[in-house]
GUDREN-372825 format. One record per residue (C-alpha): residue number from 0; x, y, z. Coordinates in nm, 2 decimals, padded with zeros to 4 digits. Layout:
N
> NUM	X	Y	Z
...
% end
This chain:
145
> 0	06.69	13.34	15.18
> 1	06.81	13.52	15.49
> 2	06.76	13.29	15.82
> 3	06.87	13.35	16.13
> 4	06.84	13.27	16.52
> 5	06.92	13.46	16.81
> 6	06.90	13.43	17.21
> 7	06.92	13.62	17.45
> 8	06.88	13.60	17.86
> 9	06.67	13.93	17.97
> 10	06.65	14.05	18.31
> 11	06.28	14.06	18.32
> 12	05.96	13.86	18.35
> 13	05.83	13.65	18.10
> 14	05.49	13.80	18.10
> 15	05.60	14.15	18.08
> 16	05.83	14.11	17.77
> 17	05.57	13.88	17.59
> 18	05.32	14.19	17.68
> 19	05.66	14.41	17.55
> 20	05.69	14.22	17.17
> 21	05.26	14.20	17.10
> 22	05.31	14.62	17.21
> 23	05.39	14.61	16.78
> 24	05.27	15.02	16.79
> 25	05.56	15.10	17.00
> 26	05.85	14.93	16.76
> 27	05.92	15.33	16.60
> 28	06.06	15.42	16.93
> 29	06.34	15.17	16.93
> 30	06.36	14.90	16.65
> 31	06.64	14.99	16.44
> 32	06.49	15.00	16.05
> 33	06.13	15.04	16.19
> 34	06.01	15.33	16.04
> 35	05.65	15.30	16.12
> 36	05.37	14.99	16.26
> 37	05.00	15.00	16.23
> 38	04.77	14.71	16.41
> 39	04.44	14.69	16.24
> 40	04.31	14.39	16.43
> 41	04.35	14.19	16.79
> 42	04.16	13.98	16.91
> 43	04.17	13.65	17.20
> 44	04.01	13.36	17.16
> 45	04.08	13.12	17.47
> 46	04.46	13.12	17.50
> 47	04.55	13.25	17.16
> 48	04.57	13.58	17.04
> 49	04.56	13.70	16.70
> 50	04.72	13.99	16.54
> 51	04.71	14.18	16.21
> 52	04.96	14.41	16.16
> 53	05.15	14.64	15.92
> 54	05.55	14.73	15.98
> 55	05.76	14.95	15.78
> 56	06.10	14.91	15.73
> 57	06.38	15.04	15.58
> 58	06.72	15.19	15.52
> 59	06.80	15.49	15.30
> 60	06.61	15.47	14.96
> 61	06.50	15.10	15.07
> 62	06.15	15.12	15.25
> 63	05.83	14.92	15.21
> 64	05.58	14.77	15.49
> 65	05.50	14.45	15.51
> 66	05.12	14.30	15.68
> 67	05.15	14.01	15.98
> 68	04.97	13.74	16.06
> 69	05.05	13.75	16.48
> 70	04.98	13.40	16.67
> 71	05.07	13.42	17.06
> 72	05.04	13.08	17.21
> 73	05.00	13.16	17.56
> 74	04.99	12.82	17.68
> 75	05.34	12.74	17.51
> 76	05.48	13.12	17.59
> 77	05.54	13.13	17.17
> 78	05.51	13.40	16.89
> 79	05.48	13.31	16.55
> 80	05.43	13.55	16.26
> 81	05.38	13.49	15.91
> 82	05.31	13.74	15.63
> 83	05.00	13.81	15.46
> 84	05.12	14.06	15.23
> 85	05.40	14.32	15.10
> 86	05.74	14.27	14.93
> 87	05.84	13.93	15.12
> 88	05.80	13.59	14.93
> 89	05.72	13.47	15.24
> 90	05.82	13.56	15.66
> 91	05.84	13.33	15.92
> 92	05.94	13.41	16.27
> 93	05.92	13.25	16.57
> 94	05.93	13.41	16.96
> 95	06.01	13.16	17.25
> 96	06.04	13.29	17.63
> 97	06.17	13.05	17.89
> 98	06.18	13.21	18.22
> 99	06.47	13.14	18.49
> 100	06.44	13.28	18.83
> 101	06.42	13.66	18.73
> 102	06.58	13.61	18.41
> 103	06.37	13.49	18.07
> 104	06.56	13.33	17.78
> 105	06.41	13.43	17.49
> 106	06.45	13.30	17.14
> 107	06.37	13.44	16.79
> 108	06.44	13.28	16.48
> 109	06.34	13.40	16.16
> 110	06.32	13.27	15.79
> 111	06.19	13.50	15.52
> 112	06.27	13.60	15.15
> 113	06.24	13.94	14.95
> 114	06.00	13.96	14.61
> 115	06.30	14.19	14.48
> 116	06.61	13.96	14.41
> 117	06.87	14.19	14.39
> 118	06.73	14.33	14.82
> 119	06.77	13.97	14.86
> 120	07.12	13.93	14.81
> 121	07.16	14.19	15.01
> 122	07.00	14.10	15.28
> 123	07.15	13.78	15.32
> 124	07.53	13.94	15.37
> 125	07.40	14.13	15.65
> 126	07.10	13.99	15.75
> 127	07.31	13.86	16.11
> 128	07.47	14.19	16.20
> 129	07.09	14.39	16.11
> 130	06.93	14.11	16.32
> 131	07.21	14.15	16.61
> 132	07.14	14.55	16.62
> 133	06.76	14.47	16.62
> 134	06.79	14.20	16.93
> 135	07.04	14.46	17.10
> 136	06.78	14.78	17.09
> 137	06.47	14.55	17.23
> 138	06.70	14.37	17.53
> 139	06.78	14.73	17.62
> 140	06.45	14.82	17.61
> 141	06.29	14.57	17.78
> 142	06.57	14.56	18.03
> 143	06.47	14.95	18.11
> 144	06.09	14.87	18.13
% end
């Protein structure tokens, strides 16, 4: 069961890269893997917002898409997702932003585990460095925005 955590401190304002990770239609452009995202539903209710959404990702011969529950607390600046469907066991990740002056740490576990054994295994010996790559590609991002 691959797990990770990762933090980084991002020269922009909370609000914006909060705004940046719900933009889920816009991952293609620059999540390494993502080969595709679909949102079929958002909607508000006070200071939550819900989002359903598809993401598909992969590596040569390995792709599949996965469906996401989306929870942004705006009161506790927090992004949790959890999966509703696809070839995870189960998917649990977790945003955080903090912001400092005109800097915003931002924190993202994640927990999650394949259907397929054998993609498990893999996963897990390079789960850090794939996670790494993926934190790399949005800081530069949201850096540029």
């Amino acid at each position: 069961m691959p797990k990770a955590s990762v933090k980084r401190l991002i020269d922009n304002k909370k609000d914006k890269l909060i705004d940046f990770v719900l933009d889920i239609e816009k991952y293609p452009e620059f999540v390494p893997f993502c080969k595709g995202s679909k949102v079929y539903e958002r909607k508000e209710d006070g200071d939550l917002t819900f989002i359903v959404a598809d993401l598909t990702i992969g590596k040569g011969p390995f792709v599949d898409t996965y469906k996401s529950d989306v929870k942004f607390n705006k009161k506790e600046d927090t992004i949790f997702v959890t999966n509703i469907d696809g070839p995870l066991n189960y998917l649990e990740n977790n945003w955080k932003f903090i912001e400092q002056g005109e800097l915003t740490e931002v924190t993202f576990d994640v927990d999650f585990e394949i259907k397929n054994k054998f993609l498990n295994i893999l996963m897990a010996k390079s789960f850090q460095f794939g996670l790494d790559k993926i934190a790399d590609a949005f800081q530069k991002r949201a850096e540029s925005l």
